[in-house]
C-alpha positions, 0 to 999 in steps of 0.5 A, a space after each residue: 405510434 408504434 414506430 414512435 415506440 420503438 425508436 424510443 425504446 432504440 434511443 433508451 437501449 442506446 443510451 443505456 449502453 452508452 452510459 455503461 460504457 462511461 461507466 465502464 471506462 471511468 472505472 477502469 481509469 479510476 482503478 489503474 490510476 487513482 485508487 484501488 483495493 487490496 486485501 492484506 494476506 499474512 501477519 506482517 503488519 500486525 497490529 496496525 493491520 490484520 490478515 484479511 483486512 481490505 484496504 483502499 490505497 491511493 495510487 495517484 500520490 506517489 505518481 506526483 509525490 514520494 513516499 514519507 516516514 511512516 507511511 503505509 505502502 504496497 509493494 508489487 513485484 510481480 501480478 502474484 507477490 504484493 507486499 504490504 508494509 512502513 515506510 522507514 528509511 529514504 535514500 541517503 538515509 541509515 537504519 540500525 536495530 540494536 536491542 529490538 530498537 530502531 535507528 534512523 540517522 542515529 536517533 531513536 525512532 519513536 514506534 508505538 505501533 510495532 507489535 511487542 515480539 522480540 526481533 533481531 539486531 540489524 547493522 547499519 546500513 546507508 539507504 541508497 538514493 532513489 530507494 526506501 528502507 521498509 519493514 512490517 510492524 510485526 518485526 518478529 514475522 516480517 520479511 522486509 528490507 532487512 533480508 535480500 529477498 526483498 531489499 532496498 525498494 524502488 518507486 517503483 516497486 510502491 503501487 500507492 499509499 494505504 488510506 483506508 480500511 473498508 473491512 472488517 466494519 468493526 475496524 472501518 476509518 482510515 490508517 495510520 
C-alpha cells in the first residue's frame, strides 16, 4: 500500500514537471516568434499612445509579410533602444512635409492621428528599396526617419506590428 502511494506520488511529481516544461517551452516560442509585450517609454506616439502604455505586438506578421502605411511598428536596435512608431513611407516611395503637412508621392496624407504641435518643413526624400520611412504621431517630439540617428529602417530592425493595448484598462482594445 504504501509502495503503491509513493509511486503514485512519483508518476504526479513527474507529470507536473513534465507539463511545466511544455509549458515553459511553449512560452518561450510564443514570445520569441509569435507575439510579445512591450511598454512604450516617452511621447512620441502621442496621442494614439501614451507613455506607460503596455502593448501586445505580433511578431510572426512581418516574418511572412511587410509592414503597410500606417502601421504601428516597434523598432529595436539594440536589446536597451526600442522604438515605437508609423509606418509612412516604403522603398520607392517619396516623403515631403510642407507647412506641417505630409507628402507621400506628391499627395496629401490624410493623418487624423498625429497630435496638432507644429513641426518642421522636411525635403523631399526617395525611400530606398528594402527600407521603411517612419515617423511618431507627436511629430513636434519625435526622433524618427527624419533625422540621421534613426534613418531610413530595414525589416529588419521592425521586431513586429503593435495590435493591442493591455494597459491602462481604461485605454483596453486594440490599435489603430
Amino acid at each position: 500500500m504504501k509502495g503503491d502511494r509513493e509511486r503514485s506520488g512519483s508518476l504526479e511529481l513527474r507529470e507536473w514537471l513534465q507539463s511545466a516544461i511544455i509549458a515553459i517551452i511553449l512560452a518561450f516560442i510564443i514570445k520569441m516568434f509569435l507575439f510579445d509585450f512591450v511598454m512604450v517609454q516617452g511621447s512620441s506616439m502621442i496621442p494614439t499612445l501614451e507613455n506607460g502604455d503596455r502593448l501586445i505586438i505580433n511578431k510572426i506578421g512581418y516574418t511572412i509579410g511587410e509592414p503597410n502605411y500606417e502601421d504601428i511598428v516597434i523598432l529595436s536596435y539594440s536589446k536597451d533602444v526600442e522604438y515605437v512608431k508609423r509606418v509612412i513611407g516604403k522603398g520607392g516611395d517619396t516623403v515631403e512635409i510642407k507647412d506641417q503637412v505630409v507628402y507621400l508621392n506628391d499627395q496629401v496624407l490624410s493623418e487624423d492621428y498625429i497630435s496638432p504641435e507644429p513641426y518642421d518643413d522636411f525635403a523631399k526624400v526617395t525611400v530606398p528599396a528594402g527600407t521603411y520611412f517612419v515617423m511618431g504621431d507627436n511629430r513636434a517630439n519625435s526622433s524618427d526617419s527624419r533625422y540621421a540617428s534613426l534613418g531610413f529602417v530595414e525589416k529588419s530592425a521592425i521586431d513586429g506590428k503593435v495590435i493591442f493595448r493591455i494597459w491602462p484598462l481604461n485605454t483596453i482594445g486594440m490599435v489603430n
